[in-house]
BAPAMI-860507 format. One record per residue (C-alpha): residue number from 1; residue in three letters; x, y, z. Coordinates in Angstrom, 3 decimals, m for minus. Layout:
N
seq=NUM	type=ALA	X=X	Y=Y	Z=Z;
...
This chain:
124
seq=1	type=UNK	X=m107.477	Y=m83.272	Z=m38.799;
seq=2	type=UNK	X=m103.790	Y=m82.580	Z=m38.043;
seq=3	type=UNK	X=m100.943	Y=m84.784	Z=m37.303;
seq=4	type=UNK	X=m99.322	Y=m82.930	Z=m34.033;
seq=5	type=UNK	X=m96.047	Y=m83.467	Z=m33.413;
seq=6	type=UNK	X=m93.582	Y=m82.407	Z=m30.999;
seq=7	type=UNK	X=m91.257	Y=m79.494	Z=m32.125;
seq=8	type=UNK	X=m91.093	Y=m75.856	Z=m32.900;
seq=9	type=UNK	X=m93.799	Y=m73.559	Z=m34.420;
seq=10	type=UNK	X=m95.246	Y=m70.125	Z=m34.367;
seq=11	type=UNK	X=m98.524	Y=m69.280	Z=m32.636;
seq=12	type=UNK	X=m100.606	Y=m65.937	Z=m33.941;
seq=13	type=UNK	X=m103.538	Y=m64.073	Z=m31.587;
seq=14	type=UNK	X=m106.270	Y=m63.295	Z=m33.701;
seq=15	type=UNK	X=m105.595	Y=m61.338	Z=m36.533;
seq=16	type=UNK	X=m102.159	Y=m59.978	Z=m35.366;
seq=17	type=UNK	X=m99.422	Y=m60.943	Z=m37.547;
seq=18	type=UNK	X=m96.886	Y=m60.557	Z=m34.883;
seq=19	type=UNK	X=m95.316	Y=m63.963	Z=m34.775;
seq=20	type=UNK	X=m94.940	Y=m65.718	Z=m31.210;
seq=21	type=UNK	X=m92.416	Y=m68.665	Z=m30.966;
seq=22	type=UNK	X=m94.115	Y=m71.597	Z=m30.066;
seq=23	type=UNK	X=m92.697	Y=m75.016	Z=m28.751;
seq=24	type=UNK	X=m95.497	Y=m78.289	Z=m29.486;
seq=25	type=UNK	X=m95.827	Y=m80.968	Z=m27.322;
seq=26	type=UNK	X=m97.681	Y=m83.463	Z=m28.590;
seq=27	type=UNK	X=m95.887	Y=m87.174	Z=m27.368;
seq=28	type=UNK	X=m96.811	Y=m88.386	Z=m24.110;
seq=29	type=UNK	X=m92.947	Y=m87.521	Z=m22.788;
seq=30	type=UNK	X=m93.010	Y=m84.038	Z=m23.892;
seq=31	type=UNK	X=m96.757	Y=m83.316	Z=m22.807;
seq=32	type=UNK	X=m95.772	Y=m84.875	Z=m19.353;
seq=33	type=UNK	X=m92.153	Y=m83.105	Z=m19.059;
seq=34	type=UNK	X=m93.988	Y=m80.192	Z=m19.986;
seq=35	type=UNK	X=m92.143	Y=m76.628	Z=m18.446;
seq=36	type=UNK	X=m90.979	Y=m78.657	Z=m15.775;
seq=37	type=UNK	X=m87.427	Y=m77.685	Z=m14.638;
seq=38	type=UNK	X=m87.189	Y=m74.502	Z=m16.485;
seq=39	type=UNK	X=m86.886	Y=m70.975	Z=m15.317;
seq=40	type=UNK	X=m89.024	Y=m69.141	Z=m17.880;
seq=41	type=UNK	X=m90.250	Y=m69.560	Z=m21.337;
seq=42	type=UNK	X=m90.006	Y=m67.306	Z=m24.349;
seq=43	type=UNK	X=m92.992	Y=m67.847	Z=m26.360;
seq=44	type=UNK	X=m95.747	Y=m70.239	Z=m25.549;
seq=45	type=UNK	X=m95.821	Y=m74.626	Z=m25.384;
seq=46	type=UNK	X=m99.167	Y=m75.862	Z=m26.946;
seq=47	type=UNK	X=m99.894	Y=m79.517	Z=m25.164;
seq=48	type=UNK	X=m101.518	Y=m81.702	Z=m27.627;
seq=49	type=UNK	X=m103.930	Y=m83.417	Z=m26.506;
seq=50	type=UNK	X=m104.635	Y=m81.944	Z=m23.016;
seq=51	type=UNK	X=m107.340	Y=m80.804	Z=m21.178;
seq=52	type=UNK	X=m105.981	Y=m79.661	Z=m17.932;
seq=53	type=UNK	X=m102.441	Y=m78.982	Z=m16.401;
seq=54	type=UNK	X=m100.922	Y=m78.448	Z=m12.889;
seq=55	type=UNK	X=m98.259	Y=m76.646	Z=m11.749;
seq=56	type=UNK	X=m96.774	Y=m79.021	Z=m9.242;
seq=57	type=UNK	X=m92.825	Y=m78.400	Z=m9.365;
seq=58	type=UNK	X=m92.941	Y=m75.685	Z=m11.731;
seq=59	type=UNK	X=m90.673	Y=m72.641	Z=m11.087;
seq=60	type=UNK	X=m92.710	Y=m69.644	Z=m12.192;
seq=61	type=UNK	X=m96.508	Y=m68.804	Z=m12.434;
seq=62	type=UNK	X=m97.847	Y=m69.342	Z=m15.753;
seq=63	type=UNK	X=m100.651	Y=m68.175	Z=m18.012;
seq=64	type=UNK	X=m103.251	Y=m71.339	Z=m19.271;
seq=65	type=UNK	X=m105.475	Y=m71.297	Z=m22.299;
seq=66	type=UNK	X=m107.614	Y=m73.903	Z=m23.072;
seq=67	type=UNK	X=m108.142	Y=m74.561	Z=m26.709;
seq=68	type=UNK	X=m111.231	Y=m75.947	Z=m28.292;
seq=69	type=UNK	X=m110.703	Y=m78.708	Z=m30.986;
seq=70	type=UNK	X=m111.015	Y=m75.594	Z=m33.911;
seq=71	type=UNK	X=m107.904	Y=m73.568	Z=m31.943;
seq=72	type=UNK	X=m110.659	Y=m71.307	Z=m29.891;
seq=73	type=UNK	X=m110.216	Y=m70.035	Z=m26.358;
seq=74	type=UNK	X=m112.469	Y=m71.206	Z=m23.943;
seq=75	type=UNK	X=m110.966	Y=m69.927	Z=m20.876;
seq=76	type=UNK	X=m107.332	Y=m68.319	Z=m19.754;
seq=77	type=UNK	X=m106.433	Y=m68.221	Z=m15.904;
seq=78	type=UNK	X=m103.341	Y=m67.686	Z=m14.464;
seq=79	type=UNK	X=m101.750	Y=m70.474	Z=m12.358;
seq=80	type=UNK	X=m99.359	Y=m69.956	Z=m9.425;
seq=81	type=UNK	X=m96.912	Y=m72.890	Z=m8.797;
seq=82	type=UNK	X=m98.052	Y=m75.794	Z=m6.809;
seq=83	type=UNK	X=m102.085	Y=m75.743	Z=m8.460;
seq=84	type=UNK	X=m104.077	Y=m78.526	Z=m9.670;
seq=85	type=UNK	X=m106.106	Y=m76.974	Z=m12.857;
seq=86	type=UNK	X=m109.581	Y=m78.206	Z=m13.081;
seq=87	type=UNK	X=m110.198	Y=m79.979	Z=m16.647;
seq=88	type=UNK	X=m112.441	Y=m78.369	Z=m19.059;
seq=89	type=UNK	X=m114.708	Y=m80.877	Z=m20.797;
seq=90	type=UNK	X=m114.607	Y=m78.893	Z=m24.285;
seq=91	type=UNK	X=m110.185	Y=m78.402	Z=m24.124;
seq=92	type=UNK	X=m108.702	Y=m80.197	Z=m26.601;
seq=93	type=UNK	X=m105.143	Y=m78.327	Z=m26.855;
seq=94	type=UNK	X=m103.927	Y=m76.335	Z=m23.572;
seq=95	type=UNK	X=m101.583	Y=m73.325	Z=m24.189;
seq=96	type=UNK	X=m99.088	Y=m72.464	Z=m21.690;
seq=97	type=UNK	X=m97.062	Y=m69.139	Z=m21.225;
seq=98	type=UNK	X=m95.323	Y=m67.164	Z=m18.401;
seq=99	type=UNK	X=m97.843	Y=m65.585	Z=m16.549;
seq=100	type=UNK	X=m98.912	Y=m62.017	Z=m17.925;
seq=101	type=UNK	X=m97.627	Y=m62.675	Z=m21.265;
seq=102	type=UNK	X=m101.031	Y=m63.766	Z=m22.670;
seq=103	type=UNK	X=m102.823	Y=m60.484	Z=m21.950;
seq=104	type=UNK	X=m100.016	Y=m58.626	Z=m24.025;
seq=105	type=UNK	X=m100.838	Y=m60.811	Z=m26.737;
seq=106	type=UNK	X=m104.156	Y=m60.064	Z=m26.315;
seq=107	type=UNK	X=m105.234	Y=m63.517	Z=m25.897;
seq=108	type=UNK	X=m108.601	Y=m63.928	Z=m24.109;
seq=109	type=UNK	X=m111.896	Y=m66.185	Z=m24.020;
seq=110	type=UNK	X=m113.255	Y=m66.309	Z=m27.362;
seq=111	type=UNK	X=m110.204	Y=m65.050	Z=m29.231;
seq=112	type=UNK	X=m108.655	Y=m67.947	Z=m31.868;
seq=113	type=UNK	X=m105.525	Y=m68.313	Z=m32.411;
seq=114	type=UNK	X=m103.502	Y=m69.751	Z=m35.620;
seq=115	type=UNK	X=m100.579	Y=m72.182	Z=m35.698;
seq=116	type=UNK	X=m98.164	Y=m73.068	Z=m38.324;
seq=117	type=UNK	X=m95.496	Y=m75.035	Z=m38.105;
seq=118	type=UNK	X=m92.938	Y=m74.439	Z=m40.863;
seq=119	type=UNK	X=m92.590	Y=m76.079	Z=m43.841;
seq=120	type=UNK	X=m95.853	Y=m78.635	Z=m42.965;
seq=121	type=UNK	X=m99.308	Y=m77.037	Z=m42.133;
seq=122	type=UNK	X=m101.411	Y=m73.641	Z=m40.851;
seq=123	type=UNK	X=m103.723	Y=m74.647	Z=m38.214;
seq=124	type=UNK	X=m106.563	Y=m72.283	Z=m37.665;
């Protein structure tokens, strides 16, 4: 079982070696700060631990995948600002990206995805 903390990392769809820049969140501050007050991501955040997320406040729509505890996708939807998502009893880890961005990365229910965080540890 992994230590999460919060800080950079790459995420990887599957078995695509492209590499996706990917920001952890993992304390209670950064999970709840979230992409709150920005204009746009590049990349993905990964909240750690999290089973649901809304979009109150947020600037632009955004793409959701809930994680399983082994880095699985159980479900990706698409979230408008302003939307209360609905928790998923099996989430452990909830990825968030600008909305659209996940279905170029080919990111969809049952995919898994990989992260590794440089210099400490590959999740798969």
């Amino acid at each position: 079982m992994a230590h999460w903390q919060d800080g950079p990392a790459v995420l990887r769809v599957g078995a695509d070696p492209t590499e996706i820049p990917l920001e952890v969140a993992a304390s209670y501050g950064a999970r709840t700060r979230g992409l709150l007050g920005r204009d746009g991501i590049d990349g993905a955040m990964l909240l750690t631990p999290a089973a649901s997320v809304h979009t109150f406040r947020m600037r632009f729509a955004i793409d959701v995948a809930y994680l399983d505890r082994e880095l699985g996708v159980l479900a990706v939807v698409t979230m408008t600002p302003g939307r209360l998502g609905l928790p998923r009893l099996r989430a452990r880890h909830v990825l968030e990206a600008a909305a659209g961005a996940m279905a170029g990365w080919g990111l969809h229910a049952g995919a898994t995805v990989t992260v590794d965080v440089p210099g400490r540890l590959t999740l798969r």
